[in-house]
C-alpha positions in Angstrom: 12.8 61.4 1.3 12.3 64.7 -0.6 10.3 65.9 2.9 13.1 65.4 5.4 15.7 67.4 2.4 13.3 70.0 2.3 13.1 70.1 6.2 16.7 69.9 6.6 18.0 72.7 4.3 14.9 74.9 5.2 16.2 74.3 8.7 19.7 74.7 7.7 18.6 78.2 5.8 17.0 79.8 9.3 19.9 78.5 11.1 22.5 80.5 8.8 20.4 83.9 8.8 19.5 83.6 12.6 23.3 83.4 13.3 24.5 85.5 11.0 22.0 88.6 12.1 22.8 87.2 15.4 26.5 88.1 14.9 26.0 91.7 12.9 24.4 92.3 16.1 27.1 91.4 17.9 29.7 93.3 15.8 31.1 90.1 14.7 30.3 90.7 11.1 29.5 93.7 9.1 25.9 94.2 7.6 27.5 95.5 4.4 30.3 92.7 4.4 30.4 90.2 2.4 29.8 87.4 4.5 26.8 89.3 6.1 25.6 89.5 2.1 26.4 86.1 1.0 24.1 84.3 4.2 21.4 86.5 3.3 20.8 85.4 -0.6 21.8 81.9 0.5 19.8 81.1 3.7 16.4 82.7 1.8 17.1 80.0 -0.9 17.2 77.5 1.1 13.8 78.1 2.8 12.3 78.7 -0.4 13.9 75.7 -1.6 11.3 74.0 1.7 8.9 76.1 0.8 8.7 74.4 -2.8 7.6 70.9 -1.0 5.7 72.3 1.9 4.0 75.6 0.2 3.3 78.5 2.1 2.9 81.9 -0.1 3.8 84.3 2.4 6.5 82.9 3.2 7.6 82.8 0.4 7.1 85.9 -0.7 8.9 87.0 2.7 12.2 85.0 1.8 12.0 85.8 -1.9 11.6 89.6 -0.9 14.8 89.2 1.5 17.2 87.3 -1.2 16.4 90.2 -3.5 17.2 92.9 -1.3 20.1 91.3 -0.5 21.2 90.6 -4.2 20.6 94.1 -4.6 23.5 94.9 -1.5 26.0 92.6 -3.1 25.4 94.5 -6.3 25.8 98.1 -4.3 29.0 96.7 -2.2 30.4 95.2 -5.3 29.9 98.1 -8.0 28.3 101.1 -6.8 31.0 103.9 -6.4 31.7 104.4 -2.6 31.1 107.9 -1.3 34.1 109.0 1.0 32.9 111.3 4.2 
């Protein structure tokens, strides 16, 4: 049972950052909005949430790397001061 959770929200987790690079690409979404943000702590968690049954250490350092960089852009968008060109 705990396998096909793990397999689902790991699958679940590439789904949401595939698509939602997929539609920064696309303009659809900002890299620095929210949304953009938001899928990129969430969909790294839950791969490393997969990752946790079926262990793979590169990965995981991969997606635990990614969440953080992202937590880090929440943090800039939400309280860094924004520079005005």
């Amino acid at each position: 049972m705990m396998d096909l959770l793990s397999d689902i929200l790991g699958t679940l987790g590439v789904a949401a950052g595939l698509i939602s690079y997929f539609l920064v690409q696309k303009g659809v979404l900002s890299a620095t909005g929210g949304t953009y943000l938001i899928t990129n702590v969430i969909a790294p968690l839950l791969i490393i949430f997969s990752l946790l049954i079926h262990w793979n250490f590169p990965a995981f350092l991969l997606e635990a790397a990614w969440a953080s960089i992202s937590i880090y852009g929440i943090y800039k968008h939400l309280y860094l001061p924004r520079r005005h060109s």
